[in-house]
C-alpha positions as CSV (number, residue, x, y, z in Angstrom):
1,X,15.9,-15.1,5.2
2,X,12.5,-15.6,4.3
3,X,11.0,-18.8,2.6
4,X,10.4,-17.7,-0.8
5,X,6.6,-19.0,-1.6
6,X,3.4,-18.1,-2.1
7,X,2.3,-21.0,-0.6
8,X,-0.3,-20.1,2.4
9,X,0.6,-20.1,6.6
10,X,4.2,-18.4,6.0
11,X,4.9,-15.7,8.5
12,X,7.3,-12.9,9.2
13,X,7.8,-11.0,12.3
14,X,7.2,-7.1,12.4
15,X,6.0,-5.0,14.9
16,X,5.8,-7.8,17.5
17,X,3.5,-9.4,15.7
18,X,3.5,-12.3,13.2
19,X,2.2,-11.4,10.3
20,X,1.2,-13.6,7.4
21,X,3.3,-13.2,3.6
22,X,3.8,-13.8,0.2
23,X,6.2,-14.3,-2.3
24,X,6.4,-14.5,-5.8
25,X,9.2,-14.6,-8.7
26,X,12.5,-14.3,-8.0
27,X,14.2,-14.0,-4.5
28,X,15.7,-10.9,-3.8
29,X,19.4,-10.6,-4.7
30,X,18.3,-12.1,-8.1
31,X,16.1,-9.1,-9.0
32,X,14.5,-5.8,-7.1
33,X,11.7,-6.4,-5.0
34,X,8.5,-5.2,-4.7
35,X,6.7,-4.8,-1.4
36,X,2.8,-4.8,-1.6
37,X,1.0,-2.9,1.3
38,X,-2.4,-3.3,0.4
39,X,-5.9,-0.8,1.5
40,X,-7.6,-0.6,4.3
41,X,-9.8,-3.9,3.9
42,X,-7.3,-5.9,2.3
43,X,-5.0,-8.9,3.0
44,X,-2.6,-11.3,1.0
45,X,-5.5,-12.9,-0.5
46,X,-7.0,-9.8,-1.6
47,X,-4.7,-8.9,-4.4
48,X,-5.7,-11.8,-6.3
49,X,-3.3,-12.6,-9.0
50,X,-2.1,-8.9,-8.9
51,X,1.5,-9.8,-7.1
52,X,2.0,-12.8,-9.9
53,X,1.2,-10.4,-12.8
54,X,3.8,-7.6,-11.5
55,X,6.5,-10.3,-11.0
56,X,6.0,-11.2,-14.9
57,X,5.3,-8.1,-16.1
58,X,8.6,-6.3,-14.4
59,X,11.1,-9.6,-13.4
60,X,10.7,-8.1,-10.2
61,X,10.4,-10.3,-6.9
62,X,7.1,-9.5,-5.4
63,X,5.9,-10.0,-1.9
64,X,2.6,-9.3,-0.5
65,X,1.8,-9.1,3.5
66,X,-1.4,-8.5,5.7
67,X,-0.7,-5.9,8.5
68,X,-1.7,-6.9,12.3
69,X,-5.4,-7.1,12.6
70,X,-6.1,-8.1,8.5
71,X,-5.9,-11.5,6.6
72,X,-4.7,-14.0,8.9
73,X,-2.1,-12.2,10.8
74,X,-2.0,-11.7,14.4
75,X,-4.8,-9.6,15.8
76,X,-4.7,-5.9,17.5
77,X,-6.6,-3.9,20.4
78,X,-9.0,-1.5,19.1
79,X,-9.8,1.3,18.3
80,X,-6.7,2.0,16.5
81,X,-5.1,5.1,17.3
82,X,-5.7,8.0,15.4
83,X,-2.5,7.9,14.1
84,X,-2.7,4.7,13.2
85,X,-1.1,5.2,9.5
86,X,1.9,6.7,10.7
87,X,3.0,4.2,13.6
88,X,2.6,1.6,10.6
89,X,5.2,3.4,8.7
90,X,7.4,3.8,11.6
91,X,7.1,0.8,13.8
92,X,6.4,-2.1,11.7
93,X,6.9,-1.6,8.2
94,X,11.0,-1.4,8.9
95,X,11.2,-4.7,10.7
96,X,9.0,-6.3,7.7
97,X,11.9,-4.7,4.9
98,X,14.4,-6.2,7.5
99,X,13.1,-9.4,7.1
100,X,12.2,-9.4,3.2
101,X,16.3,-9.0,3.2
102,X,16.6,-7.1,0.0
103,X,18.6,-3.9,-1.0
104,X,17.0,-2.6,-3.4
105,X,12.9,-2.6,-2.9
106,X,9.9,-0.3,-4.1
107,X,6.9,0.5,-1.9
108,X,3.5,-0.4,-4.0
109,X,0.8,1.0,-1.6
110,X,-3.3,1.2,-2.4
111,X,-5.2,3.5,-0.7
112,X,-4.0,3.1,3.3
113,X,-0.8,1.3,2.0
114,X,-0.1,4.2,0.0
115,X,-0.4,6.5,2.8
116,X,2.1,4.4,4.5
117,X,4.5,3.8,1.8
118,X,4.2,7.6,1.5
119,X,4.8,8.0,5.4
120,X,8.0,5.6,5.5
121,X,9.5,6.9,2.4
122,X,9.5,10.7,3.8
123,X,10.2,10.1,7.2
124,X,12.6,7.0,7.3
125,X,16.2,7.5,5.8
126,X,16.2,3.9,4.3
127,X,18.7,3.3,1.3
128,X,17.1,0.2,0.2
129,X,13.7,1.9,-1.1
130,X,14.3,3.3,-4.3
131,X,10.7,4.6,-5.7
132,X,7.3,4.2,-4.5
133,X,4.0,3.2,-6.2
134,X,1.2,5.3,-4.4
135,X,-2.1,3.9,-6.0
136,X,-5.2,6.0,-4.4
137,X,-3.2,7.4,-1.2
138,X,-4.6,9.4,1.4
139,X,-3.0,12.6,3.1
140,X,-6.1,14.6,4.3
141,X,-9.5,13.5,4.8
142,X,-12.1,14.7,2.0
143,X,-16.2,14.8,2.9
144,X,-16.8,13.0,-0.4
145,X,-14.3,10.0,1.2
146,X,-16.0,9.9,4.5
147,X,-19.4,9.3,3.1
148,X,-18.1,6.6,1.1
149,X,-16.9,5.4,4.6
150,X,-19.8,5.6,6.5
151,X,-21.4,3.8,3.3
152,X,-19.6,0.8,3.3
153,X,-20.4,1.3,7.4
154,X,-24.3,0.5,6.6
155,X,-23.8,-1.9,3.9
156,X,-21.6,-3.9,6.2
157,X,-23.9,-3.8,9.2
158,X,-27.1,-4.5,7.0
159,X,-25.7,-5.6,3.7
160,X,-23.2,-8.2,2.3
161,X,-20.3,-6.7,3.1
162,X,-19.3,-8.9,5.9
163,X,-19.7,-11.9,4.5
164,X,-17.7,-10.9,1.6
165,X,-15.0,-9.6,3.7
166,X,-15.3,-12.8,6.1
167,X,-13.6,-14.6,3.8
168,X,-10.3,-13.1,3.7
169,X,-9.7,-11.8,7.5
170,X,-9.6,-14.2,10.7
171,X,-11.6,-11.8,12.5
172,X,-13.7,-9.8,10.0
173,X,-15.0,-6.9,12.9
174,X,-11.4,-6.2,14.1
175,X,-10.3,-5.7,10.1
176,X,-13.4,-3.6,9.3
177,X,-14.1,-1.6,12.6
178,X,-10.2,-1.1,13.0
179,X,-10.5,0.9,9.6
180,X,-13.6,2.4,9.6
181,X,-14.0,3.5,13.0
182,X,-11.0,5.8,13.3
183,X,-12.2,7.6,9.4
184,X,-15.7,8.4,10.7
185,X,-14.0,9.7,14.0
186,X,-14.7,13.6,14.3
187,X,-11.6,14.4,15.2
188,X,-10.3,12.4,13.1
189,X,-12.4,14.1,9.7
190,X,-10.9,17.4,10.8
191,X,-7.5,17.3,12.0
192,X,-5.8,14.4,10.4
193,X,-2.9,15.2,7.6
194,X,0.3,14.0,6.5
195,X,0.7,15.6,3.5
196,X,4.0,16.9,5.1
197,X,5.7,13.6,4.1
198,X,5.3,14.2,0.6
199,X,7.8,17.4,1.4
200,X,10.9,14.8,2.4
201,X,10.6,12.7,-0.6
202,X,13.6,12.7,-2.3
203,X,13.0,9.4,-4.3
204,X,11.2,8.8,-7.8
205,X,7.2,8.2,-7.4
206,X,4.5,6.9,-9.6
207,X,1.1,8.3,-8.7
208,X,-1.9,6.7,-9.5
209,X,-6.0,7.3,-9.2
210,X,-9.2,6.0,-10.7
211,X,-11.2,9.2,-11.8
212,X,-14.1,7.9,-10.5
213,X,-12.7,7.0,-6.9
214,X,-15.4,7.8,-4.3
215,X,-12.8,7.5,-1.3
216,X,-10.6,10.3,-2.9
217,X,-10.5,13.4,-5.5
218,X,-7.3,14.0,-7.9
219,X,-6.9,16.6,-4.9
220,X,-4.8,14.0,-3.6
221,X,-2.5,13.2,-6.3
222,X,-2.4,17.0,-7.0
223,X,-0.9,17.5,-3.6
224,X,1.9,15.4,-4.3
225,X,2.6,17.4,-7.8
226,X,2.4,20.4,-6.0
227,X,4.8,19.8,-3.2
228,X,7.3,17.2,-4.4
229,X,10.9,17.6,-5.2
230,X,12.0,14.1,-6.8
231,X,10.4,12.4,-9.8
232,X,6.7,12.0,-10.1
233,X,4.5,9.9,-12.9
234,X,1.0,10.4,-12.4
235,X,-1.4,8.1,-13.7
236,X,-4.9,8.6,-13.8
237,X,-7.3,6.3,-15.2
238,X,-10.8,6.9,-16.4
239,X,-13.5,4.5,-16.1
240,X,-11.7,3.4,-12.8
241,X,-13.0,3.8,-9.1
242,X,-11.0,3.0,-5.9
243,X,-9.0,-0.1,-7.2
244,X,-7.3,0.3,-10.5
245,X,-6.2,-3.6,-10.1
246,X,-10.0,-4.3,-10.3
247,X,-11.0,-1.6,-13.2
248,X,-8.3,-1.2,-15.3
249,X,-6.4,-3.7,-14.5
250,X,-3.8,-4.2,-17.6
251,X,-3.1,-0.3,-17.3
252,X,-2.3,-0.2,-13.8
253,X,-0.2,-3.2,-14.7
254,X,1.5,-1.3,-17.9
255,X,2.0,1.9,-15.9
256,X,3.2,-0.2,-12.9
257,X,5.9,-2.3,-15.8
258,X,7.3,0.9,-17.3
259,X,7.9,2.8,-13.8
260,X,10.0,-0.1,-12.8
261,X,11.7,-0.2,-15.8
262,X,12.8,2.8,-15.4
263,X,13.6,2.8,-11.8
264,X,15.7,-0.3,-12.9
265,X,17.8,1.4,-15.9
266,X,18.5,4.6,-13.8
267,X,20.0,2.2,-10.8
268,X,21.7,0.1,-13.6
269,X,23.3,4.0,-14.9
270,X,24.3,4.5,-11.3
271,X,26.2,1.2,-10.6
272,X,27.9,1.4,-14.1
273,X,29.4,4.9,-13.0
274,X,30.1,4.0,-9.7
């Protein structure tokens, strides 16, 4: 069982690799869990206070971890893979569910963490997850989104960008050149999709997106309205770009409170009539 903490230099082992966590309010068994997989830039100490704010909002446990090659976990060989979304789903996010130890989690992803949470949830038969929070999630490229991509590109080579980013990742190339250099891959831009996963979803989701997000159109949450066969809550929140947590914060945070809510009532229905 994990150490329960927020406290910083706590690892977990996925994937083969140790990978740095967070916890906050209560452990599971106590109360559901939430599991934070944060964007393609991000890390632990990215979400800010975000992770303490759901656990008070909800009563939910919340933990937060950096995936190989962000934040201050181990590092990876690049280039990723193409397919590099998909093999996170598959062969690492499992072991780090395994190790959280609870039974009853939901899958908050932003932006590449959606796209994971997304991935896991439709291709891995796991009783534990019960819903999934897909804030800005990816399942086909959009020209609109690659330019934002090549964008940050420039304004991290000759901008601020790095030493913004420097100060949340051990190695700030490997997080940023890991991400970026597979989305401005050609190949990449023209054959990458997984909107099939959004097919085998049989498990309630909230979908959320800024309307101003410059890395994705509502195309993207309209493909999961248009394909889904569970429960879907969509979300979408004007004045707001990429990262909800950053322009709308006490909506997201609302939205986020009365999907769990609801999540919890319909399992607390279930074991009352079991």
């Amino acid at each position: 069982m994990l150490k329960w903490t927020n406290e910083t230099g706590q690892t977990l082992t996925a994937g083969g690799k140790q990978l740095e966590y967070a916890c906050w309010g209560p452990k599971p068994g106590k109360a559901p869990t939430i599991v934070m997989l944060h964007e393609g830039l991000g890390s632990v100490a990215m979400w800010r206070d975000v992770p303490q704010r759901l656990a008070d909002a909800t009563g939910f446990g919340v933990l937060a971890y950096s995936r190989a090659g962000y934040g201050q976990s181990d590092g990876i060989s690049l280039p990723r893979p193409l397919d590099y979304q998909t093999r996170e789903a598959q062969d690492v996010l499992g072991d780090v569910l395994d190790a959280v130890g609870s039974e009853h989690v939901i899958l908050l992803g932003h932006s590449d963490g959606a796209t994971i949470a997304a991935i896991y949830g439709g291709s891995v038969s796991d009783l534990r997850v019960r819903g999934l929070i897909l804030i800005a999630p990816h399942f086909f490229t959009e020209p609109t989104g690659i330019e934002a991509i090549k964008a940050a590109g420039k304004a991290f080579r000759e901008g601020d960008l790095r030493s913004k980013l420097a100060k949340y990742h051990a190695d700030v190339d490997m997080a940023f050149n890991g991400w970026h250099d597979v989305w401005v891959n050609p190949d990449y831009a023209a054959k990458w999709n997984v909107a099939d996963a959004i097919d085998h979803l049989r498990i309630p989701v909230l979908a959320m997106q800024g309307r101003d997000d410059a890395y994705g159109t509502l195309a993207q949450v309209e493909e999961i309205e248009s394909r889904i066969y569970s429960p879907v809550d969509t979300s979408i929140l004007d004045d707001c770009g990429h990262d909800p947590f950053r322009d709308q914060l006490q909506k997201a945070v609302d939205a986020i409170a009365e999907f769990c809510a609801r999540l919890d009532r319909i399992e607390r229905v279930e074991v009352s009539l079991g």
